[in-house]
N, C-alpha and C positions, 0 to 999 in steps of 0.2 A: 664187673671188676674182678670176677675170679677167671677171666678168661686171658690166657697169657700172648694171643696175638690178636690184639682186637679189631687190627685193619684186616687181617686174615678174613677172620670173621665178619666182616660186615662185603667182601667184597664175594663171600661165598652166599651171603644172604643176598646180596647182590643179582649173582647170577644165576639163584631160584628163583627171583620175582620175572614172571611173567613181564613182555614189554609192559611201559609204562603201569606196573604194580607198587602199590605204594610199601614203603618200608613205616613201622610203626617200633619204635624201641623206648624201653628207660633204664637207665642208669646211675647207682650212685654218682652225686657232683663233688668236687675237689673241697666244699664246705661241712660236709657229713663226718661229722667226729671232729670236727675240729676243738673244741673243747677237749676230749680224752689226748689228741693228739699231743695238743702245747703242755698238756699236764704231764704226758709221760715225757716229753722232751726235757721238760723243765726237771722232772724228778731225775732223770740219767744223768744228763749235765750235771747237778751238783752229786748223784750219788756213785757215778761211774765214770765222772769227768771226759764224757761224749755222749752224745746222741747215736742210734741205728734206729732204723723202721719199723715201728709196733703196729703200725695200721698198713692195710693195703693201700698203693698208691691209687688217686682217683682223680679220673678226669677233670679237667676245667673247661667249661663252654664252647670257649672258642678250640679245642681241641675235639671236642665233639661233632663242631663245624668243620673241625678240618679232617678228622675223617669219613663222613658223611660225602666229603668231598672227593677223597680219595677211593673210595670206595665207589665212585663214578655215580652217589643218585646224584637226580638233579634235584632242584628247586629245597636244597637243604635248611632244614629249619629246625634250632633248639630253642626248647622252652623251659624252665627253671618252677619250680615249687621247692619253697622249703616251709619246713616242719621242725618245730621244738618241742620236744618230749620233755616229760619231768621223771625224774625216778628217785625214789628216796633217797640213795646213795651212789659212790662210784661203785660198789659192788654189786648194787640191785642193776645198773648197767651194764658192769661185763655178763652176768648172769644173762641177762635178757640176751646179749648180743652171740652167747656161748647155744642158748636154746635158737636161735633162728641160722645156727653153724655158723657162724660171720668171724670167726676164729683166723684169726691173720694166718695169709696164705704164707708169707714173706718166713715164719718161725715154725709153719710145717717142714718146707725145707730143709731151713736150719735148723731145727729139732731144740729149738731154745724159746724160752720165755723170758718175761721180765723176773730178774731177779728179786727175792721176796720184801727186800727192804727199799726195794726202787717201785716196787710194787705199791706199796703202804705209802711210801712218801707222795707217788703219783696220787693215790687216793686222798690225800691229805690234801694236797695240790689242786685237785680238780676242787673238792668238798669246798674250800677258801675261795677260789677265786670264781668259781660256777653256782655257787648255795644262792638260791630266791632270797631267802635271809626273811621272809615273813617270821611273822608270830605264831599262823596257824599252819604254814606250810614249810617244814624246813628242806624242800627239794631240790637237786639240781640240774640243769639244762644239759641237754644233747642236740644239739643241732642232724638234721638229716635233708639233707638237698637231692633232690630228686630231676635228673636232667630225660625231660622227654622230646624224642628224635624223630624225625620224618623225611621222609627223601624217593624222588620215584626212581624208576627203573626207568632209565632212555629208551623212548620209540619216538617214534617220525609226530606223535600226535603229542607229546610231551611239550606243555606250554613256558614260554621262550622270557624269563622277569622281564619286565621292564626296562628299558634303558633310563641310565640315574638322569635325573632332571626332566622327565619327559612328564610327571603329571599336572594334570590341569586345574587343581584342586589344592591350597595349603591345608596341612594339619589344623590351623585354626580355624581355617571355612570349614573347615570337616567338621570341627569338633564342636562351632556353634551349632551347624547344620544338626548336628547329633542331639546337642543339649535341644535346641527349638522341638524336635521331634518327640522327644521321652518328656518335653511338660503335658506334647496334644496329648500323648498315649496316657501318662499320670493325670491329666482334667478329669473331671466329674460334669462335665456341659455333657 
């Protein structure tokens, strides 16, 4: 996400994979920070009556499929993991995200941050609407989606998907087949 041409980028990883070498990538997904994101939204609009971009922008899946695509691998596949953090605070969060450099690329730039009482209000904002609200835990969630990428390099020996409707097998034959096998393997006979 800190790379500013990232079809550039995946079509020069591209054409260092060896023929049919596999590409292996991960990337923040379009759901990471969403929480910080709608909180500072929320705190501009009413404290600066608009919104600008506090977080880096970040792919969405099927953008990841598309350029995966564009960058000519074949047999393109994304997979998704997300993750909920807890952190004491919104402040114990920027902290964290300040220590691993994650410092929005968009206000190096522009040489600007969030103004101090849009700042407070966001924190105010997130703490409300993101607090676990236990008794023993007063923490709050950050979401982090994690999009993992894979794609070969084209050669002659690079195998060809499936044509759609050509298998001989339904999802649910598959999937009794599956359950019947994992009782023999789980038996004690």
């Amino acid at each position: 996400h800190w790379v500013n041409d990232v079809p550039g980028a995946l079509a020069q990883i591209r054409h260092a994979l060896k023929p049919d070498g596999l590409f292996l990538g991960a990337m923040l997904g379009g759901n990471t920070l969403q929480e910080l994101r709608i909180s500072c939204s929320l705190a501009q609009q009413e404290r600066e009556g608009g919104v600008s971009p506090f977080v880096s922008p970040l792919a969405q899946v099927r953008d990841a499929g598309n350029l995966l695509t564009r960058a000519d691998l074949a047999l393109p596949t994304v997979d998704t993991d997300t993750f909920v953090m807890r952190y004491s605070s919104p402040v114990a969060l920027i902290n964290h995200l300040r220590l691993l450099a994650e410092s929005n690329a968009l206000s190096i730039k522009r040489n600007l941050g969030l103004k101090r009482d849009t700042a407070l209000a966001a924190a105010a904002a997130y703490q409300s609407l993101y607090c676990d609200g236990d008794e023993n835990a007063d923490h709050i969630a950050a979401t982090y989606q994690v999009m993992f990428m894979t794609g070969w390099s084209p050669s002659r020996n690079t195998p060809k998907p499936a044509a759609r409707g050509s298998a001989t097998v339904s999802f649910s034959e598959m999937a009794a087949e599956l359950a019947k096998r994992g009782a023999k393997a789980g038996s004690t006979d």
